[in-house]
N, C-alpha and C positions, 0 to 999 in steps of 0.2 A: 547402526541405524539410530536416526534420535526419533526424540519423542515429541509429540505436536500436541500442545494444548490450546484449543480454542474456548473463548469467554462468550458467552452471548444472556441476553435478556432485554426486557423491558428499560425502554429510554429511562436516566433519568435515573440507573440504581445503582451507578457508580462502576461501572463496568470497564471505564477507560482508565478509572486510579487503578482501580483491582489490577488490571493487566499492565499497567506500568510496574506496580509493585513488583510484581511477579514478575515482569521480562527482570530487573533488576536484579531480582535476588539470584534468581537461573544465570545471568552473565557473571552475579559476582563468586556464586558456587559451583562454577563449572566452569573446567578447562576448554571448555570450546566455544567459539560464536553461537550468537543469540540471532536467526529470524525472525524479525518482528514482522507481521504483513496487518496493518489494519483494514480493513477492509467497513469500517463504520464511513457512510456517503459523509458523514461530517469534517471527517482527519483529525481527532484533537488529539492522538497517541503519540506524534513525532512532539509536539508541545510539552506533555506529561511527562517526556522523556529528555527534557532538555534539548531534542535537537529543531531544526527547522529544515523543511524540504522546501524542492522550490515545484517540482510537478507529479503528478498522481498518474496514475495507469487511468482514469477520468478524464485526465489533460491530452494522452498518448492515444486516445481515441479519439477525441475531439479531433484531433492533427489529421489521421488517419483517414478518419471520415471526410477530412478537406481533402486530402492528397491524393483518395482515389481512384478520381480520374483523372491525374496527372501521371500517374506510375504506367512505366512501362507494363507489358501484357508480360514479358518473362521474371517480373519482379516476384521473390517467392516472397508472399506477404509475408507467412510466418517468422521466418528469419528476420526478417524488416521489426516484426513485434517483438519478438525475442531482445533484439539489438536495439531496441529504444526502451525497453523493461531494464534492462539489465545498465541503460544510463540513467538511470533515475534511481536507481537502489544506492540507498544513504548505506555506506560500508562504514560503522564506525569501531574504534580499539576491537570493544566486545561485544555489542548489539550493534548488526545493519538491519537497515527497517523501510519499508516499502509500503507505499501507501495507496489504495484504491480510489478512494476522493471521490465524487458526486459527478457524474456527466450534466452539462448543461443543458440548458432547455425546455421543453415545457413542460410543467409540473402537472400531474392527472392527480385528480383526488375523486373521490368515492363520494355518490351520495347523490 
């Protein structure tokens, strides 16, 4: 079984080097693949990490949400998600890394 560390805090406190660092040091002392899953609406961890993605589980909704009511009625959505998740996961040597990304649209703010 592996082990899951998640980072979180206040914007701004360095929390996407932290977690670069650390996926880094975890793939390079450990015999097995690294999950990286960002899930920060910003994305800058495939950056931090050297690599570059080209869409977000963000982007695989947006689609989705178009596609809709285009999809046959017997299409099992899940599997449809599963199988556009799993084309978007950056596989690399020893960190593959997945990223959640910002759905578009209109921004609510408080106040």
């Amino acid at each position: 079984m592996g082990k899951i560390i998640a980072v979180s805090g206040k914007g701004g406190t360095g929390k996407t080097s932290v977690s670069a660092s650390l996926i880094n040091y975890v793939a390079e002392h450990n015999n097995k693949s690294v999950l990286a899953i960002d899930a920060d609406p910003d994305t800058n961890l495939p950056q931090s990490l050297g690599e570059n993605i080209k869409k977000t589980i963000g982007d695989i909704r947006e689609e989705l949400q178009k596609e809709r009511d285009k999809l046959a009625a017997t299409t099992d959505k899940q599997r449809l998600l599963e199988y556009k998740v799993m084309g978007i996961l950056h596989e690399g040597e020893k960190i593959d890394l997945l990223a959640m990304g910002r759905p578009e649209g209109r921004t609510v703010t408080a106040g």
